[in-house]
N, C-alpha and C positions, 0 to 999 in steps of 0.2 A: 436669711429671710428675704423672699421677693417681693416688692413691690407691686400694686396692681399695674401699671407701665410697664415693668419688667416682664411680667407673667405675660399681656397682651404684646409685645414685642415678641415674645420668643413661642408663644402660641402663631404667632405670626410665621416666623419661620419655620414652627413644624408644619404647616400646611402641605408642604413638596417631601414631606419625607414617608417613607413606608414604614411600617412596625418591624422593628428587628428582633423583638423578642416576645417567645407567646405563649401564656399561660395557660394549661389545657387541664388536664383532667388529673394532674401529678400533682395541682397545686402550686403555691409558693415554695415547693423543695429547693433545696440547694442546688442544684443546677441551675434553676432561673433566675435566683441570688446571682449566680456566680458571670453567667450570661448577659445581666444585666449589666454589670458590674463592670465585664471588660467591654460591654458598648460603652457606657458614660466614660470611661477610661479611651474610648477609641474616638469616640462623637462630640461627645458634650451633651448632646442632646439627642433625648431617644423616646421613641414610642414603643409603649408596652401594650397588648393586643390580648382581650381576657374571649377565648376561645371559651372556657370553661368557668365557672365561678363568678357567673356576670352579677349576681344578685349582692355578690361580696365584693363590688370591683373596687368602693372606696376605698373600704377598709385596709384592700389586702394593699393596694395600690401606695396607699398612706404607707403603711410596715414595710416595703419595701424600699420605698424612697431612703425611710429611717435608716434601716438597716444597711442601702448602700451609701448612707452619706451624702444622700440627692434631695433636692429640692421638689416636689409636687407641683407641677404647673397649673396642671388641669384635667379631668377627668371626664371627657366626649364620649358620651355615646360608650360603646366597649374598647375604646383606646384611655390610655393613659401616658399623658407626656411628664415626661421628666429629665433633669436640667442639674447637671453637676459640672463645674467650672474645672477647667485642667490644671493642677499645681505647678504644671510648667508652665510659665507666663508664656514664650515660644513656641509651643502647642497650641495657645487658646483661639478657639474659629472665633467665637463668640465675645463679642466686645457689649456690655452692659454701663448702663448710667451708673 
């Protein structure tokens, strides 16, 4: 669970980054699971881009965080950032209070 400091920190940092992964007309299918999945595994931190299903972009945005193990930053507009810490200490970009 993130803090509100934590959440504004790392909404801080996604400001320079582009959406790497983008939810279109397929839905939450496994693919965008799995795409998600190996960004926070490659990034740490990643923006999700709702092409399609804007009117559902909390909800679905929420179940996916769940599902990949991720934290929910924040939910801007039709982006959504989200924030999962690398199990390899040696890996991590991202350093947190």
């Amino acid at each position: 669970m993130l803090t509100s400091k934590q959440r504004a920190a790392l909404s801080g940092l996604a400001n320079d980054l582009n959406p790497v992964v983008f939810l279109g007309k397929a839905g939450a299918a496994d693919g965008v699971y799995e795409a998600l999945d190996k960004a926070l595994t490659d990034h740490e931190l990643v923006k999700l881009r709702f092409v399609d299903f804007k009117g559902e972009r909390k909800e679905l945005a929420r179940a996916l965080a769940e599902k990949a193990g991720a934290d929910l930053v924040r939910v801007i507009g039709h982006v959504a950032i989200m924030y999962r810490q690398s199990p390899d200490p040696e890996k991590r970009s991202i350093k947190l209070d």
